[in-house]
N, C-alpha and C positions, 0 to 999 in steps of 0.2 A: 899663801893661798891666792888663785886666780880672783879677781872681782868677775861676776858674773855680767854677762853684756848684754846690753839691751838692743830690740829692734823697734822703733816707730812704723807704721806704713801708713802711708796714705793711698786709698784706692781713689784714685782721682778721677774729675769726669767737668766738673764748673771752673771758670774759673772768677768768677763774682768776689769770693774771699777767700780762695785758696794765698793770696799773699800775706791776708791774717793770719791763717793757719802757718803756715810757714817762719813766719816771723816770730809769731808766740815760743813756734819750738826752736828758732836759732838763736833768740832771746836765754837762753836753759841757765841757770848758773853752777848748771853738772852739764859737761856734753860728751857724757859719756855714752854715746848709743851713735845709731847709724841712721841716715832717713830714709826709706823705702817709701820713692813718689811710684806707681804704677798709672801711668794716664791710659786712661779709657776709651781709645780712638775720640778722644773729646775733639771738637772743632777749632779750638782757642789752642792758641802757640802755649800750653802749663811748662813747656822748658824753659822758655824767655822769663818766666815770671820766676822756677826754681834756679836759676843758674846763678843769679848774684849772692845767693845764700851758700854757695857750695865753698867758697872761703873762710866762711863762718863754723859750719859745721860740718860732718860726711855724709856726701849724698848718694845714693843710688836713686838715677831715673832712668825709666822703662817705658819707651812708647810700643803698648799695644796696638794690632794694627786691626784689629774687630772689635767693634762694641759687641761685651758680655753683658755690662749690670744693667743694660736696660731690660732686658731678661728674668738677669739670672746675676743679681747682687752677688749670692754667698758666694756663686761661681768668679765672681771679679775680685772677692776678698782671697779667695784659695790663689788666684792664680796669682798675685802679687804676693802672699806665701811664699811659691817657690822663688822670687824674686831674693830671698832671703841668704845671709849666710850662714855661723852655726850659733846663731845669737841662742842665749839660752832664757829670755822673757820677751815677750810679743806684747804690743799696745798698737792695737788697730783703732788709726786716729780717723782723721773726716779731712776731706778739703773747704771745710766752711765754719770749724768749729776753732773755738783757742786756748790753750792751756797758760796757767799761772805758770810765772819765770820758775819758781823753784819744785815744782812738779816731779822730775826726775831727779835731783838733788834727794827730796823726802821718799822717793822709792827706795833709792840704796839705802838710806840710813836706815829703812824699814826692813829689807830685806838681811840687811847684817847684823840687825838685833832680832830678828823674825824667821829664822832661814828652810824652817817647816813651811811655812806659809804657801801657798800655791797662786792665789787667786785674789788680787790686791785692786782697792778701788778709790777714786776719788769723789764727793760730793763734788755737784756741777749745778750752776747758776745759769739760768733760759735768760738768752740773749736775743733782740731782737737783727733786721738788718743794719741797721746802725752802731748795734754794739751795745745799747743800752738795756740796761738788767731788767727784765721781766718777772714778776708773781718772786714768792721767798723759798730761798734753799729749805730745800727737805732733805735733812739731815739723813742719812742711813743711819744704825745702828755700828755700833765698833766693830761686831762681828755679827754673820748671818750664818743660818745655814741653808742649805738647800730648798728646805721646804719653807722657810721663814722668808726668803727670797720669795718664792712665788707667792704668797701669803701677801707679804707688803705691798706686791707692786698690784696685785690684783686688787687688794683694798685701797687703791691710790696711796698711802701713808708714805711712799717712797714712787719716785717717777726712775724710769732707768733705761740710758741709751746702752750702745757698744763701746763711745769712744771715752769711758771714764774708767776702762780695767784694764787693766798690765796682769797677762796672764803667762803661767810658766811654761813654755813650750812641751816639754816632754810630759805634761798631765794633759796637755789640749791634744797631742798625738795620743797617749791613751783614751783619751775617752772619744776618739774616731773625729777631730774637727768638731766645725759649725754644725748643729743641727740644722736640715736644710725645709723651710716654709719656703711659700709663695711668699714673693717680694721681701726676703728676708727678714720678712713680719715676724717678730718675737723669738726670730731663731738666735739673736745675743741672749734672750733673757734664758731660754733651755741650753743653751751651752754653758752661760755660769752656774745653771743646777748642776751641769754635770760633771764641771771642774769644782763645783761646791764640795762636791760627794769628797775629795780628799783634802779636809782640813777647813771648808766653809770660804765665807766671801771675808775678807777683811778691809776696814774703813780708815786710809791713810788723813789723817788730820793735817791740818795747816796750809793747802791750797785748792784753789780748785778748778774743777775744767767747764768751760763755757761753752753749753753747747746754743747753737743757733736754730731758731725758729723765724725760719725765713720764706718760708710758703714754695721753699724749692728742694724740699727735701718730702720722701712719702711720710714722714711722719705731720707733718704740717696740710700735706691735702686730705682736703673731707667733701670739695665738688667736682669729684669725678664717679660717676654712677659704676663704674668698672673698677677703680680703688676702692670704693669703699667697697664692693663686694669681694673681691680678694683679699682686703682686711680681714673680714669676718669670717670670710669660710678659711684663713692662715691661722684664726686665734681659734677657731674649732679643732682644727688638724693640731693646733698649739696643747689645748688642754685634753686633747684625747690621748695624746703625745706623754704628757701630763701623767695622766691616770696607769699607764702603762709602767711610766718611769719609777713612780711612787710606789705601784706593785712589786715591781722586778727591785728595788732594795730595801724593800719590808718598810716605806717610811709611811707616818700615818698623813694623808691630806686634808690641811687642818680648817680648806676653805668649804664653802658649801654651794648648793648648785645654783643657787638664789645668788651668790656672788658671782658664780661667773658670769651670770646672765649679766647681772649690773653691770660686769666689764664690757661685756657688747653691744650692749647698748648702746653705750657713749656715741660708738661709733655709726649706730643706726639713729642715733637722735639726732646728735651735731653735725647733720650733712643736709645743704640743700641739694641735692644731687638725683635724690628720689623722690617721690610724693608719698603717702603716705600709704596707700594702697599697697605701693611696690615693697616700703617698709615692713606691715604686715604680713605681707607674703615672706620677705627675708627674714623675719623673727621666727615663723612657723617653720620655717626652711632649718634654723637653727636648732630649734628643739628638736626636729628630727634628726639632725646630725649627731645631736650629743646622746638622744635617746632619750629627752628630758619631757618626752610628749604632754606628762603628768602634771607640765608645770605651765599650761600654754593660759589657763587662767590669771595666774599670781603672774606671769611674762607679762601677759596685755595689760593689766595692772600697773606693771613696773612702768611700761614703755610710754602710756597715758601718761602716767603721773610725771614722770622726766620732762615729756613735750609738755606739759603743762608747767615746770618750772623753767623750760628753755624760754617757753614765751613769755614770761613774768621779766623772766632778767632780761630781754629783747625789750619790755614792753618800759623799763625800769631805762634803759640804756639810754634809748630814744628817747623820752620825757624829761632826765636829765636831774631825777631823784634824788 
């Protein structure tokens, strides 16, 4: 029997720590996969930096000659896609992010005891630019499923990028690709609902992927007045997304409207980007999106209460408590 082959891709675009990246995956003590670098009309020579790796391990690199992802990300991830061969699992990694040596090692030996499995994942450790570990791993559960997935990450109990899942190609062409948001905002987390749908998320134990919080990726900005409003109105189109999804395969949505609000919040509290008037305007702007007009009381409630614990830990920071 064939071993099943893996594809790495990196849509690339920085190149700050793209040689970490690189190095983590030529480090593998399985190198059994291929590496798909896709550069992003980036500025920086990424060939010079990927070409002494190419004795290490197989590389394919692709210099694009138009920037997409400053756009149109998911469109930068699809088009490094076709970059691909007839590899039969996909791990869509990061040019700033680093995986533990035996990372792909622990896939196959999951997948040859597991081979139902669809949709495989690693718990990941936030790194700062330095390398050094930030806040404590939060564990996933062994197994999720679809709606347990959006349940956790909505409740924060679990945090979740795109570059910690190795998914199986022929379930990700069923269920039509990436679901496509503004700034590819939360479109990882509704594509694993929707490769959850056959067979759930599963939690490979014993290493894990680091992802980096580096103030140069969109998940790390919150002072850009134009970011964070695409954030928000991306997690509205996200959980309206949501509710559709949940309907059309009978599953029940087991979060409540009072949670979502608390998820967007976050993102209208911890921004100096706006003043607070513009705030109130955006939270209102919310509930009307979602239809939640009913709840624009207990919202201002929430949104108080939040800025009032952000300046506590601001006020606690600076005194030196």
């Amino acid at each position: 029997m064939t071993r099943p082959t893996l594809a790495i891709i990196i849509p690339a675009y920085k190149a700050a720590f793209l040689r970490e990246a690189v190095e983590s995956i030529a480090r593998q003590t399985c190198k059994d996969f291929t590496l798909y670098v896709g550069d992003d009309a980036s500025k920086d020579d990424l060939e010079a930096i990927i070409e002494p790796y190419k004795k290490d391990i197989n590389i394919v690199f692709k210099r694009f000659e138009n920037n997409v992802g400053g756009k149109d990300l998911v469109g930068q991830w699809e088009r490094c896609l076709e970059m691909l061969g007839n590899e039969e699992w996909i791990w869509l990694f990061s040019d700033d992010d680093v995986m533990d040596e035996n990372c792909v090692e622990l896939f196959y030996e999951h997948i040859e005891k597991h081979p139902r499995h669809n949709l495989l994942h690693f718990d990941f450790q936030t790194i700062n630019e330095k390398g050094e570990n930030l806040y404590k791993v939060r564990p996933f559960p062994k197994m999720s499923s679809s709606v347990e997935l959006f349940d956790n990450i909505l409740n924060h109990r679990v945090f979740s990028t795109v570059v910690e899942y190795i998914f199986r190609r022929e379930v990700f062409e069923k269920v039509n690709g990436f679901q496509r948001f503004d700034l590819a905002w939360a479109s990882d987390n509704a594509t694993w609902m929707k490769i959850g749908l056959y067979g759930g998320i599963h939690t490979i134990d014993g290493a894990l992927v680091k992802w980096r919080a580096s103030g140069q990726n969109i998940s790390s900005i919150s002072d850009s007045e134009s970011i964070v409003n695409r954030k928000v109105n991306a997690t509205i189109a996200y959980f309206n997304w949501a509710k559709q999804f949940f309907i059309e395969n009978q599953i029940e949505d087991t979060t409540t409207n009072i949670e979502k609000l608390k998820y967007i919040m976050t993102a209208v509290v911890y921004t100096s980007a706006i003043n607070y008037n513009q705030k109130y305007q955006l939270i209102m702007s919310c509930l009307k999106d979602l239809n939640l007009e009913n709840l624009r009381v207990a919202s201002l409630a929430l949104w108080l209460s939040d800025e009032t614990k952000k300046r506590i830990k601001t006020l606690i920071a600076y005194k030196g408590y």
